[in-house]
N, C-alpha and C positions, 0 to 999 in steps of 0.2 A: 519123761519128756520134759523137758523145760525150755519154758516160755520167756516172752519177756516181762517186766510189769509195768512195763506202759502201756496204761489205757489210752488208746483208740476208741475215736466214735461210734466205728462200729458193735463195738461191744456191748453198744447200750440196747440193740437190736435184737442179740446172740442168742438168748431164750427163744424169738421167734423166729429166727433163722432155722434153728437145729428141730424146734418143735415142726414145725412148715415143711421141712426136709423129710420127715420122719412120715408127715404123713402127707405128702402130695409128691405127684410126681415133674410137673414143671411149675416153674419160679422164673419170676421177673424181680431182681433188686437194684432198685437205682439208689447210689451213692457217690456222694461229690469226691472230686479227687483229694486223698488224702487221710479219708476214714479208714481205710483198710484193711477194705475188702477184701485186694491183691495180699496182703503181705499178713494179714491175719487172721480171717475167716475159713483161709484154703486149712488153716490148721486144726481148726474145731472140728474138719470133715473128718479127720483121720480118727476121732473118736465118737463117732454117730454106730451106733449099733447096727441102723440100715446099712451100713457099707461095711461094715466087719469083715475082714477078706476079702475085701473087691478090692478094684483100682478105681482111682480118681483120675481123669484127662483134667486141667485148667491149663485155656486157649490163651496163649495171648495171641494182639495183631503182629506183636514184630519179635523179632529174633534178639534184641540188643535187651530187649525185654523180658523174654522167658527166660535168657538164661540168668541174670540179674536177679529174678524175685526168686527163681530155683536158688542159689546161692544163699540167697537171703532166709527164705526158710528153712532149708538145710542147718544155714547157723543158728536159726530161734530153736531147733531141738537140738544146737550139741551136736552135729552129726556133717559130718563131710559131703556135697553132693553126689548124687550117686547111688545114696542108702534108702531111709523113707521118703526122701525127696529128690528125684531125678529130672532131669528135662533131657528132650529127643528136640536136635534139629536140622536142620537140611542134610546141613555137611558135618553135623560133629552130635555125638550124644553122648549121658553120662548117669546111664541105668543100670542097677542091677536086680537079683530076684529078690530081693528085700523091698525092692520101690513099689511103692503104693501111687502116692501122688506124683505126677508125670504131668509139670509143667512143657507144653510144645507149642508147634504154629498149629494155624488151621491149616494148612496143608498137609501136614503128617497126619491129624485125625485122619483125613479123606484116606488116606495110604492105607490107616490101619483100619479104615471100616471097609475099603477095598478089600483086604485081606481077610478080613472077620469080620463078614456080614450081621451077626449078632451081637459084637461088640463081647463076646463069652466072657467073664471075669470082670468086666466095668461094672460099676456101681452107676457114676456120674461122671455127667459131663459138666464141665462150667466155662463158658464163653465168657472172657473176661473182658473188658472194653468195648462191645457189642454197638454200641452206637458208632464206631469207626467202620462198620459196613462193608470192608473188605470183600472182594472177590471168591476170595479162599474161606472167609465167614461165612459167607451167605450159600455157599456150595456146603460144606462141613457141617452147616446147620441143618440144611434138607434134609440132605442124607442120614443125620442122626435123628431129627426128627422121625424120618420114613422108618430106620428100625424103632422104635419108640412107638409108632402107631402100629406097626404090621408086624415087626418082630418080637419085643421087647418090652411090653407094656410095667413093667418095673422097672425100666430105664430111668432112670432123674436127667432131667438138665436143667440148669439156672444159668441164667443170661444177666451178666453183670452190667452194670454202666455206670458214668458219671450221669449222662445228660441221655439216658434210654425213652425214644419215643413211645412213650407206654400203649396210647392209646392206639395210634397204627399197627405196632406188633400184638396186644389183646383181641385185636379183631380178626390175628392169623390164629391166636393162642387162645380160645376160649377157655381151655382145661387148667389157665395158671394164674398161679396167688400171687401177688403185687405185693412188694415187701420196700419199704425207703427206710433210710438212715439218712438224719438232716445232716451229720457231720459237723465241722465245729472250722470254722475261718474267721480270719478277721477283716475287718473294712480295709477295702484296696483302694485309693484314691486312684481317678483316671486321670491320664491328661492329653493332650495332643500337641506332634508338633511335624509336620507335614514336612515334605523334603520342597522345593520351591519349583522342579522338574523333575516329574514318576519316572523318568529314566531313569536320574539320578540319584536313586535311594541309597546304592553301597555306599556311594563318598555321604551321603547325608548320614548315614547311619555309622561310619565313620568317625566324623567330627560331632555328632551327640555323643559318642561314646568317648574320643578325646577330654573332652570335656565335663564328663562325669566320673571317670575312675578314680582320677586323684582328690575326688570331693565327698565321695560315698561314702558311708558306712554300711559294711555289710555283704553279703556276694549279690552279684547281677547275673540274672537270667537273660539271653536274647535270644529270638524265634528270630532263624534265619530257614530262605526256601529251601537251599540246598548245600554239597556237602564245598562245592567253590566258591560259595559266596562264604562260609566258615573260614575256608583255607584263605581268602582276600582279605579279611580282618587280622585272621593269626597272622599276617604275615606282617601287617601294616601296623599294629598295636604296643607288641610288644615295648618299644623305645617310650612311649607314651605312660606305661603301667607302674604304679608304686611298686616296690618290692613286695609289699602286705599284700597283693593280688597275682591270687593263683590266673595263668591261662586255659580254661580247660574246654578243648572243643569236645561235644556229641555226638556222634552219626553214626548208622549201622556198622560201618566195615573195619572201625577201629577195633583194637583189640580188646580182649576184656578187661585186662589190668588200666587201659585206658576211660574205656568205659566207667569203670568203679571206682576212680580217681573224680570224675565230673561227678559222680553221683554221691560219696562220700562227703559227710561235714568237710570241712575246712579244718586245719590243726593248729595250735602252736601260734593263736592271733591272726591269725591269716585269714582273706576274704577268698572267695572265688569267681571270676568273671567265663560263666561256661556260655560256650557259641553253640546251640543247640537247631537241630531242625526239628520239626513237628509232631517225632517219636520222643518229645518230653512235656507232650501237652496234657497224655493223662497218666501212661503207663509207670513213667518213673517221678520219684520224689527224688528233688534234691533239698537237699538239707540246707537251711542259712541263707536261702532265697529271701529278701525284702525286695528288691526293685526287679522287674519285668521288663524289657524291653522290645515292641512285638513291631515286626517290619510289617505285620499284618497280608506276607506272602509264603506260598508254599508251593511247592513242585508237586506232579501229580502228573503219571502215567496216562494218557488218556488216548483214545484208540482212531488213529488217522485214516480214513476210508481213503487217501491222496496215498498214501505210501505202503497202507496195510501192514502197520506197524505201530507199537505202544511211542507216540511220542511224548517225553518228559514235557510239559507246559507248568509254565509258572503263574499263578491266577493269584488274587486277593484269596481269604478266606471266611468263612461264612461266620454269623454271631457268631453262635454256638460255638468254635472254635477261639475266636476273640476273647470270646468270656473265657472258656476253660485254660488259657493263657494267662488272662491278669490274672486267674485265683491264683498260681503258681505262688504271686508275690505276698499272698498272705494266709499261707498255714499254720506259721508258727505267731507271729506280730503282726500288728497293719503295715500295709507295707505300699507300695505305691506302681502302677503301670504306667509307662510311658509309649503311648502308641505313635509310631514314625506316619501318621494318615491323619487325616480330616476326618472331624465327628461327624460333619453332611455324608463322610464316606461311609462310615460305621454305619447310615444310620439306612446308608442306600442301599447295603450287602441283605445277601437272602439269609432267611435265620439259620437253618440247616446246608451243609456241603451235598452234592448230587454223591449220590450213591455210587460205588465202583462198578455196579454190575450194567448199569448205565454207558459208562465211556471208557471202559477195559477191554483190552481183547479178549473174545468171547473163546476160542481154542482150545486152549487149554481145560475149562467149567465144561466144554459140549465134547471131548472128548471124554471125560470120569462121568459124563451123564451118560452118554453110547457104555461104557464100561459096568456100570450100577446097570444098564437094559433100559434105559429112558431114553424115548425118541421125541422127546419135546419136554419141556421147562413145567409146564403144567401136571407131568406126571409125578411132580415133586412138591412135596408143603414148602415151595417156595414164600420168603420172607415178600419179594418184588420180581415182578417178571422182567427181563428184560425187553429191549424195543424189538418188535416184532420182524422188523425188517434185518437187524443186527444179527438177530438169532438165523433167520434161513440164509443169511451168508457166510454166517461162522461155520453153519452144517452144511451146507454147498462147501467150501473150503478145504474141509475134513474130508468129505467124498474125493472132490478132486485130487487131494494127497494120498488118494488111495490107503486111508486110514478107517473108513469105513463107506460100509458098503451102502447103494441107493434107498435099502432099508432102513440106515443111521444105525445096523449094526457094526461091531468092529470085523475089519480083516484081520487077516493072519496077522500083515504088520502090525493094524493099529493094537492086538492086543500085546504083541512086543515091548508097540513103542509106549503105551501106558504106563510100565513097569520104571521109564526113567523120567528123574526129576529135573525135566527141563522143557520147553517146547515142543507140544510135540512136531512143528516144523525142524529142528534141531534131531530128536527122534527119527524121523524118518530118513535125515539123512545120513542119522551113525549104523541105521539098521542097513540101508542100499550099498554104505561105503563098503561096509563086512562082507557081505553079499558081493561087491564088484572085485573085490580083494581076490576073495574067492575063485571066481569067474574068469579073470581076466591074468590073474597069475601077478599081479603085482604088490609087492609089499608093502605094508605100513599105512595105506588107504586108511583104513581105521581109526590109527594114530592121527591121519592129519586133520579127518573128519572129525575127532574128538575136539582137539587143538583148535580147530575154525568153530567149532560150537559154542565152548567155553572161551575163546575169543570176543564173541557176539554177545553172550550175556554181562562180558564187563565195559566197562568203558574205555573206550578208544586206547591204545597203550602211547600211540604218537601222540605228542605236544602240539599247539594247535599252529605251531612252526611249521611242522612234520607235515601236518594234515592236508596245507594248502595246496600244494599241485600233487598229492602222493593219497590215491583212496584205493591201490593194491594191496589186496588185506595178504598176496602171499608176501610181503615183503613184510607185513604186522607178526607169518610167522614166522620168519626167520629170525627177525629182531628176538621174538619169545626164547628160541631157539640158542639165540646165541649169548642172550643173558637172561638163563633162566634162576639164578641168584637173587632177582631185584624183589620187595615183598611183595609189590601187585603181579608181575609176573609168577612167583610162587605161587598164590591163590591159584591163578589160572590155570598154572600144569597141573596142582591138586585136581580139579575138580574135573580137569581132563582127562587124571587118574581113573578117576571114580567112573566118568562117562565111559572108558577101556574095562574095565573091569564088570559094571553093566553088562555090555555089548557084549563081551564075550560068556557071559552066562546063557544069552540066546541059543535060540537052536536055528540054524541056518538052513533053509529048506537048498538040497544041492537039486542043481536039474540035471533029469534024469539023463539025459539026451548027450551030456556033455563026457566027451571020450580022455582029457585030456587027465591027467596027473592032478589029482588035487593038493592045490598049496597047502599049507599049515601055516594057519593063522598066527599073528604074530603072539607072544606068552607077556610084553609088558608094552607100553605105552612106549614110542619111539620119538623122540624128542631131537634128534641128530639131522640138522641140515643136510647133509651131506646126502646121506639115506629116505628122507620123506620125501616122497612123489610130488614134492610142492608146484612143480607144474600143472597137477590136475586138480589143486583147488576150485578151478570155475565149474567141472565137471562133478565135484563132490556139493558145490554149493546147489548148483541147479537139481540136486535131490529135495532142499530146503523152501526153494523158491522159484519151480518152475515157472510163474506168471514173472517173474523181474526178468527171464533172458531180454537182451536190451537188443535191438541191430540199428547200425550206425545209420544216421540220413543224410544231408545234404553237407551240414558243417561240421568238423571236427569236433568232438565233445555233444556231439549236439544226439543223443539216443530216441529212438522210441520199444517201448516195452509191451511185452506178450499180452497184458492187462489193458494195453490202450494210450497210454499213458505216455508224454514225454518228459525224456531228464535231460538231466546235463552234466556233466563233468568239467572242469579247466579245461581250456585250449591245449596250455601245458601237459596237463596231466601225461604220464607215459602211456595210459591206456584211451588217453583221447583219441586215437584213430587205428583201433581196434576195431574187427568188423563187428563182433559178437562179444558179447559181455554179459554176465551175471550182476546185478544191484543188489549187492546184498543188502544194503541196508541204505536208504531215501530221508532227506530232510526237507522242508519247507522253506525258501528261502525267496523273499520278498513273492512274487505270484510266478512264482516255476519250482519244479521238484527238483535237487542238485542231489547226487551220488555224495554220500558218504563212504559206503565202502565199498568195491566189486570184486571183481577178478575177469580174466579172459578169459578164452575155452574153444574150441575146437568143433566146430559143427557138427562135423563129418564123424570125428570119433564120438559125439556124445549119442549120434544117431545109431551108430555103430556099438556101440554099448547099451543101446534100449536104455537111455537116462530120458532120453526127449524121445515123443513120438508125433511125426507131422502127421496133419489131416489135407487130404485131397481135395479143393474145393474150384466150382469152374466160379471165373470169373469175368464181368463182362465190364467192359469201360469205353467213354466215345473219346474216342484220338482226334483232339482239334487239329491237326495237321494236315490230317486223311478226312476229319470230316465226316465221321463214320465208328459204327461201333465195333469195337477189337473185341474176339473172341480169345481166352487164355484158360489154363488149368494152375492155378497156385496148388506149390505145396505151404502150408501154411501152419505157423506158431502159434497159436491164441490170434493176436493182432496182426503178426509178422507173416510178412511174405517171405521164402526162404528161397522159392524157387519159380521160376514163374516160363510158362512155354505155348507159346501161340497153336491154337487148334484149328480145323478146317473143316470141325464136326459141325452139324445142322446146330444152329444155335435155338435152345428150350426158347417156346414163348412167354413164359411166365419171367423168364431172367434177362429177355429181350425188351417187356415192357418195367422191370425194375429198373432196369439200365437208362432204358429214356428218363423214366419218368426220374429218378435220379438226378439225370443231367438238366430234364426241363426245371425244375427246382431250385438248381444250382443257378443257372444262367436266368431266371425267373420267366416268365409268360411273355416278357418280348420278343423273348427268343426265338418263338414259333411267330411263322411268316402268316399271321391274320394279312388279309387283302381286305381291301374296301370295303367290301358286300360284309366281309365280319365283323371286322370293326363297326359297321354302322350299327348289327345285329346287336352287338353287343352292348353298343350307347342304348339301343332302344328297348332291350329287354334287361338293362340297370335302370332305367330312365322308371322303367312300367315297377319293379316291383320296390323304387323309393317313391313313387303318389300311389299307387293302386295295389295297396299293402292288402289289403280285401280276398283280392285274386289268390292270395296263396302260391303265386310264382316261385320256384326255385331261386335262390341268391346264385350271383355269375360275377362277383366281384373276384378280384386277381384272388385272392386269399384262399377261398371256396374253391375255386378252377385247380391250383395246385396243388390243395389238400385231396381231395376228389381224381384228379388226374386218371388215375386207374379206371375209376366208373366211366366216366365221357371219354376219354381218348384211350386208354389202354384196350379196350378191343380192336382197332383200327393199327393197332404198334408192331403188332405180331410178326408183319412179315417185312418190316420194315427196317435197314441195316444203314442207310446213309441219311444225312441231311437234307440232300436233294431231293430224295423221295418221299423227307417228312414235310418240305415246304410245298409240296404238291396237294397235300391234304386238303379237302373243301371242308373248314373248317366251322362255317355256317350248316351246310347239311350234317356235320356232328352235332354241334350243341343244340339244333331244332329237335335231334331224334331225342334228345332227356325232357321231349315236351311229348302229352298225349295227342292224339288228333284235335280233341275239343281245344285243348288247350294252347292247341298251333292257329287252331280256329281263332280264336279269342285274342292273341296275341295280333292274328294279324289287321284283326276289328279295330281293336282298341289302342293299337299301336302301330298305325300303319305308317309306310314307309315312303310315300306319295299323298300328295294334296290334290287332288284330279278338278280343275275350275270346270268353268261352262263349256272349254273349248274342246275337253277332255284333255288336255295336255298335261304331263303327270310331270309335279315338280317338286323335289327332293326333300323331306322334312329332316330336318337337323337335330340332334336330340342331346340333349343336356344335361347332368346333375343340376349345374350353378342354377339355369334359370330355367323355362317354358321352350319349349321346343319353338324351330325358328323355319317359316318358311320363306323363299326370295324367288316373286317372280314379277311380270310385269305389269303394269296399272292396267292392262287391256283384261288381264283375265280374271282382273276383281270385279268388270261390269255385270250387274244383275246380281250380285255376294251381297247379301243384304244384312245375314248376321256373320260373327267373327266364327271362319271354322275353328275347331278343336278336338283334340285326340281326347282319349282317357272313355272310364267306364261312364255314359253320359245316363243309364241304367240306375247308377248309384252314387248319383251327383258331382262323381270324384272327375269329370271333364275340365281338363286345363285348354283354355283358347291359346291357338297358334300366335307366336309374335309374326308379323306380317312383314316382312321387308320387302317394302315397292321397288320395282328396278323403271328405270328407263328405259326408254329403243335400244341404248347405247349399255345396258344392262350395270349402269350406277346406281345406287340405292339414291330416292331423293326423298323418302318418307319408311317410318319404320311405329307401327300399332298395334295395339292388342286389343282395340277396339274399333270396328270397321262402321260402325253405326253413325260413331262419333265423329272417325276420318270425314266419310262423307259430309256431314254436316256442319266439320269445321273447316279443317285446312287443307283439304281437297279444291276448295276455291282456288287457294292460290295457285298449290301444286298444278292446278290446269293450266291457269294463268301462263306461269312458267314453262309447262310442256309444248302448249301451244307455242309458244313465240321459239323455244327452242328445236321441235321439231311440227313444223306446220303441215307437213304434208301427212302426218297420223290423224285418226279419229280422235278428238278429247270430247268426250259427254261433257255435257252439263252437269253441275251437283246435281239438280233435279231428274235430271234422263239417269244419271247414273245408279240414284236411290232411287229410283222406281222400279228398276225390273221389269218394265216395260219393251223388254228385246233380247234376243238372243244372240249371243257370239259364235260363231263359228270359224277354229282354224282349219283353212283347205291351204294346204303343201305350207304351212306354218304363216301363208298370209290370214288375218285377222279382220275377219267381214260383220257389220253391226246389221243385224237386220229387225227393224219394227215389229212389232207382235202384233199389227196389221197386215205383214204380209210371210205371218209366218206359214203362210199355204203354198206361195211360190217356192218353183222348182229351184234346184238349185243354178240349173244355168244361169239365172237371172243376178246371179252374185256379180257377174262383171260388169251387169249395167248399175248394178249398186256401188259398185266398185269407181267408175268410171263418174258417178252422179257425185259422188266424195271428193272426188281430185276436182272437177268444175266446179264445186260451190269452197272448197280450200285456195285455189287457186285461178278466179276469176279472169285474170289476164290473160295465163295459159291458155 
């Protein structure tokens, strides 16, 4: 075996690495980027006695990575990859029976503990980068954890990291040893220099770079978010760049000779300027790094509940990640960081990034959970649970996809579609394509259902020229199709390959029922325009995405979808006035959802094919036309109405008072024709329970009335079909019945509805929020009123006095009090004064007759007779000689 002989920091650990190993079964070791761990430690495993004939897994998070450090250790023993050092990854591996160490993702672990529940032959595991938190980490961890406790208790695992939160994972990990390696760096000088508009970062980062390449010494590292802001520099740079400066972009999908060109010293005097995204923060060294330049942005999958779909967002990045950036610039020398941000912004950021199991689609984790036999998150030594609401809709999801079953076991399909390495939305519909292939006798379903799949996992193949009025993904395959030469359309038909060759290892359940000739599945991937049923793409996509069928509404472009949801398309678009449409794929675009990608489809045939199945639903709606409520039967999509037909059957009472109550909601509580008598009701019993809070009265504000609607008016709704017959309602004798008898009692005490004077003549109290309830009658029927009346509980001192509005003969207000004691004794003088001279022929008291109470009023046929409390024993006849004795002492001459 031969090594290298350069010492790494790590090495200074190594004794207690292998001793720790030897005798514990889980490990925690945090190490700064650059001691390595990765590229030196994996090597010491292949001679630990404990593993003597076992296999060793070491995880990385990314692909550009595992294969890179496989190479790398392969060359520190002299040996080609492949032999003692292999790596396994999605779409390529390079193992054979000699390989021990099997650098992979954590997605292949899960595959291989799926398959080998005991992990038979492994020694250890080692999760390398562990603090990047990944999706596929935190799922591949469980799981081997869970053999580890219950299957495997001489399993090993060690959990690598630069920057490992010790303390939160020891409190999942009681059972494991803490091992660090301080590592060896040198002083990185910081500095800042902010772009002047955060729009404007590419051109700022741009001209910082303009402006540094031809002055540098040394290669420059830059953290860019993603792989087009890369390709916007390499494009723009080049003319700018000494000859001494390599250009060398980073990112997963390049090749590997590309790859290991960025990562490679520099030769021959030469610097390197690498455009790197965020998979060179800890996974890979490059060599001759002294300057960093960090845009302090990164892109990041995060899971849209608006589209139900992983949308790419570009967000700042947390310390932790900042830091692990500038070390880059001092492994070898001090070297210097240059952050494109403000230090107030550095200083604002949270220290840690949120965790992928957080804001990732949850699909893919909750189906290999249903698969392992777990029907919740908790039945696993989960690292972090997810949010509780995320999880019962990602497993809702999976049901509805008819991937597993209301138990959260799998179906037939889902245990199918487990078996491929892709979505399982993608999954279910290469498994239905095969299946309608079959069924329906038409060829190459398969092939196109392949081709739309592996479509979908890349990025767009149209230019974003292409994009603008054109989001028919079958016209994406025919482009495929007809230049299947190009290098990203090569990836794609591979991997389309791969999905055909899956598929057809399946076993296809045939129905029994069916008499007809069974086709014979197609033997290779069909990639020929001519021949692929590209017509029935929206029919193959809607396996994928039955909640996206979209059906057209009012404007061209304008959709609403099965989920609820409206989208939009261009006016332009060719499939803008389509009646029905599949979404395959939704973007965020200022506050409305816009199509990125669909297809059209055929109602009738998808109905007809059992791809969609309608539900029967009666539904009730009030036609402002008619004025009245329409009785109907939808056939119905999720949201969509698909068909709709008026009935004549007894309409339920339960969906007759939904219906109002509905409409009363919409149109709000004016709507309903309150008359007088309720309206007053309802002044007076809002009036009683803002002063006479005591009482315990029910609230009758608008708010309360509408939220309630069902309790007070929906009994009374039942048989009720037009407007006319709901404005007929006494709508008073409803809202008194949600009072008890006492409490009808009480109400009408304490809040009565009339002021009754001496004459008994009953005169209207008016009733308030603003102020004191208001009554208006005439100065005759205040004689002998000695104190001010007043409503309220007068029991529990909460009685508010009547405002008094005095009327005239002539029924004008000419005085207005809240205190009658006072009237009398002040400006009642005058007010006499004034009455008299304007109407002479009425009786005006005296202030003194008046405040006495020395007589009694009596209205006989509404004339108004004073009679002396001396002769309150005469009959009443004797009223006209009283009457008559008024007009001769007012009217002397007469």
């Amino acid at each position: 075996m031969t090594l290298s002989a350069k010492q790494l920091p790590i090495d200074e650990i190594k004794d207690d690495v292998i001793n720790t190993l030897n005798q514990h079964q889980t490990i925690l070791l945090t190490a700064p980027p650059g001691a390595g761990k990765s590229t030196c430690l994996p090597l010491w495993l292949l001679d630990l006695a404990c593993l003597s004939g076992k296999k060793i897994y070491l995880l990385q998070p990314r692909r550009i990575a595992a294969k890179n450090i496989a190479c790398y250790l392969a060359m520190q023993l002299g040996e080609p990859v492949g032999e003692t050092v292999g790596y396994r990854l999605r779409n390529e591996s390079k193992v054979s029976k000699n390989t021990r160490l099997e650098v992979i993702t954590e997605g292949i672990l899960t595959q291989i503990i799926q398959h080998d529940a005991e992990l038979a032959g492994c020694g250890l595991v080692v999760f390398d980068e562990f603090h990047e938190r990944s999706l596929n980490a935190d799922l591949a961890f469980a799981l081997t954890r869970d053999v580890q406790l219950g299957l495997r208790d001489d399993l090993k695992v060690l959990l690598m990291s630069a920057t490992l939160a010790t303390e939160s994972i020891i409190q999942k990990l009681p059972d494991a040893i803490c091992l660090e390696s301080k590592g060896r760096s040198y002083p990185v000088e910081i500095s800042y220099q902010a772009p002047t508009q955060a729009r404007l970062w590419r051109e700022h980062a741009l001209s910082v770079l303009k402006s540094i390449v031809n002055s540098h010494q040394g290669s420059i590292l830059v953290f860019l978010p993603g792989t087009g802001d890369i390709r916007y520099l390499a494009e723009q740079l080049p003319s700018f760049m000494p000859e001494s400066m390599l250009l060398c972009p980073l990112y997963g999908d390049l090749a590997l000779a590309q790859q290991q060109q960025a990562i490679a010293p520099a030769t021959n005097g030469k610097n390197k300027l690498v455009l790197a995204t965020n998979i060179a923060e800890t996974s890979l060294t490059i060599e001759g790094v002294n300057l960093v330049i960090d845009t302090g942005l990164e892109n990041v999958a995060i899971y849209d509940m608006q589209t139900l779909s992983n949308k790419l967002t570009q967000r700042s990045i947390a310390k932790a990640s900042a830091i692990q950036r500038a070390g880059r610039a001092g492994r070898l020398q001090a070297g210097h960081c240059l952050r494109l941000f403000s230090k107030d912004d550095f200083e604002r950021r949270s220290e840690q990034s949120t965790s992928e199991i957080q804001q990732a689609d949850l699909l893919p984790m909750f189906l290999e959970l249903a698969r392992w036999g777990a029907s919740d998150c908790s039945q696993l030594p989960m690292i972090e649970m997810p949010d509780s609401k995320r999880e019962q809709l990602a497993w809702q999801e999976l049901i509805e996809l008819d991937l597993l079953t209301k138990q959260k076991q799998l179906t037939p399909d889902g245990k199918k579609a487990a078996v491929f390495p892709c979505h399982p939305r993608f999954a279910k519909m290469l498994l239905r394509a095969q299946h309608l292939e079959q069924q329906q006798e038409i060829l190459h379903l398969l092939s196109l259902a392949c081709l739309l799949a592996a479509l979908l996992e890349e990025r767009d193949i149209f230019n974003s020229q292409q994009r603008t009025d054109d989001c028919d993904i079958a016209h994406r395959v025919m482009l495929l199709c007809q230049q299947p030469k190009k290098s990203h359309h090569q990836r794609i038909i591979v991997q389309a390959q791969r999905f055909f060759r899956l598929a057809n290892n399946q076993v296809i359940i045939k129905n029994a029922k069916q008499t007809s000739p069974q086709v014979k599945l197609s033997s290779s991937l069909c990639i020929t325009v001519n021949e692929l049923p590209i017509q029935h793409c929206g029919l193959i996509l809607l396996n994928a995405y039955p909640e996206r069928i979209a059906k057209q509404r009012n404007n061209q472009g304008d959709y609403l979808t099965a989920y609820g949801k409206g989208v939009l398309m261009s006016e332009s678009d060719a499939l803008a006035n389509k009646t029905f449409i599949i979404a395959a794929q939704l973007f965020q675009r200022r506050h409305t959802l816009a199509i990125a990608l669909a297809a059209e489809f055929d109602l009738s045939q998808a109905m007809a094919w059992g791809v969609v199945k309608t539900q029967s639903k009666t539904h009730l709606k009030f036609d402002q036309q008619l004025n009245r409520v329409i009785f109907a039967q939808h056939q119905m999509l999720g949201a969509l109405v698909v068909k709709e037909e008026n009935s004549s059957e007894k309409i339920a009472e339960e969906l007759l008072v939904a219906c109002w109550c509905q409409q009363i909601r919409k149109k709000g509580l004016q709507w309903l024709k309150f008359d007088d008598s309720s309206q007053q009701l309802l002044l007076r019993w809002r009036w009683l329970t803002s002063t006479q809070r005591h009482l315990l009265f029910p609230e009758v504000n608008d708010a309360v009335l509408l939220a309630n609607l069902e309790q007070w008016l929906g009994p009374y709704l039942t048989d009720i079909t037009t407007k006319a017959q709901l404005d007929k309602v006494d709508f008073s004798a409803l809202l008194l019945n949600q009072l008890s008898y006492q409490q009808q009692q009480a109400f009408k005490k304490i809040a009565p509805t009339f002021f009754i004077g001496p004459t008994g003549r009953k005169c209207l109290i008016r009733y308030s929020l603003e102020q004191a309830p208001v009554v208006s009658l005439p100065m005759q029927e205040l004689y002998g009123v000695t104190e001010t009346p007043a409503v309220g509980d007068k029991a529990s001192n909460t009685a508010v006095p009547l405002i008094i509005e005095i009327l005239s003969p002539a029924k004008r207000p000419i005085q207005v009090t809240q205190d009658l004691v006072a009237f009398w004794q002040g400006s009642y003088r005058e007010v006499q004064k004034d009455m008299k001279a304007q109407y002479p022929k009425h009786t005006w008291l005296s202030p003194e007759e008046a405040a006495s109470g020395n007589f009694r009023v009596i209205d006989r046929k509404k004339k108004i007779c004073i009679i002396s409390d001396q002769g309150k024993n005469a009959k009443i006849d004797n009223i006209k000689k009283v009457n008559a004795r008024n007009e001769r002492k007012n009217n002397p001459k007469k």
